[in-house]
N, C-alpha and C positions, 0 to 999 in steps of 0.2 A: 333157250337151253338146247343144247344140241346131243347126241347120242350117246359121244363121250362124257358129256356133262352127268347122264342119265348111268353112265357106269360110274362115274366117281360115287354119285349116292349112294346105289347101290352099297357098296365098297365102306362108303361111311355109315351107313345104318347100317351095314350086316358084314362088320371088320372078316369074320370066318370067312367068307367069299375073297377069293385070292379076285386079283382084276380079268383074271383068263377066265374065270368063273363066271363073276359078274357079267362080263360082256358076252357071255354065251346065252346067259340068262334073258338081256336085253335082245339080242338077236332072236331068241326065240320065241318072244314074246312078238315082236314083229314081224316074226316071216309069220305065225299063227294069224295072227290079225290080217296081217294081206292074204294069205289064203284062204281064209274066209270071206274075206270081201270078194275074192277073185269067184269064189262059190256063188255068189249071189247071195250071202249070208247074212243079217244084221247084231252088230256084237255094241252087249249093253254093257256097262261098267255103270254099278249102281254108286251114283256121287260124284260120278264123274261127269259121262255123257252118252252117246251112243252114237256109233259109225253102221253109215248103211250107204247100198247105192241108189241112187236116184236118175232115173230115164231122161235123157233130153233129148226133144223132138227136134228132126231135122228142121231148118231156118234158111233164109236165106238172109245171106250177109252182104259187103264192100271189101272189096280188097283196099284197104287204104294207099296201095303207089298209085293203082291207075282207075279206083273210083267206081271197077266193073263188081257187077251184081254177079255174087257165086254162093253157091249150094255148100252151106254147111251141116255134114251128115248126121244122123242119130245117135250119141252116143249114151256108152253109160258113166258116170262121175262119182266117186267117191264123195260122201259129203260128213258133218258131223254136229249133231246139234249137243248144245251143253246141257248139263243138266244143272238144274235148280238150285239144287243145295251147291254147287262149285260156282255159280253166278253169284248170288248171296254170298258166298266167304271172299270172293273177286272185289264184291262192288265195298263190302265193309272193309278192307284192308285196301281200298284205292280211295276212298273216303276220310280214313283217317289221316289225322295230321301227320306229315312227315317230317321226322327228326330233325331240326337245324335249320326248321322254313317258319316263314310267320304267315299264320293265317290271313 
């Protein structure tokens, strides 16, 4: 599902949002979320999941053309772990049989 995708729904669950609306909506729901993250912030969405950032320790790596040992630095990564009840509605609707297959 891509962004545009995420304003069409919009748009289709809440017809009164014109599409200039909708995608204003989605946009600022996204820069909020990256601004937060950019804060060092952790943002929960209960039933969803939650987005935080997580430290990675400098390492030493391979440049894979010419096989030399180089220093890669400390950074910080956005990460996202799922939450529970959207795993459970995930795995129960990938489990179930789908239309026009034989088990």
């Amino acid at each position: 599902m891509t962004r545009r995708d995420l304003i069409r729904e919009v748009v289709r669950h809440h017809p009164h949002f014109s599409p200039q609306e909708a995608e204003a909506v989605v946009k600022a729901m996204f820069d909020s979320l990256t601004a937060a993250l950019t804060r060092g912030e952790r943002i929960e969405v209960r039933g969803f999941g939650t987005f935080g950032i997580k430290q990675r320790q400098a390492r030493a790596g391979r440049d894979p053309r010419t096989s030399a040992v180089i220093t890669v630095p400390a950074k910080q990564v956005p990460v996202f772990r799922v939450a529970r009840a959207l795993r459970t509605r995930v795995e129960v609707v990938r489990s179930s049989p789908q239309p026009g297959t034989t088990p």
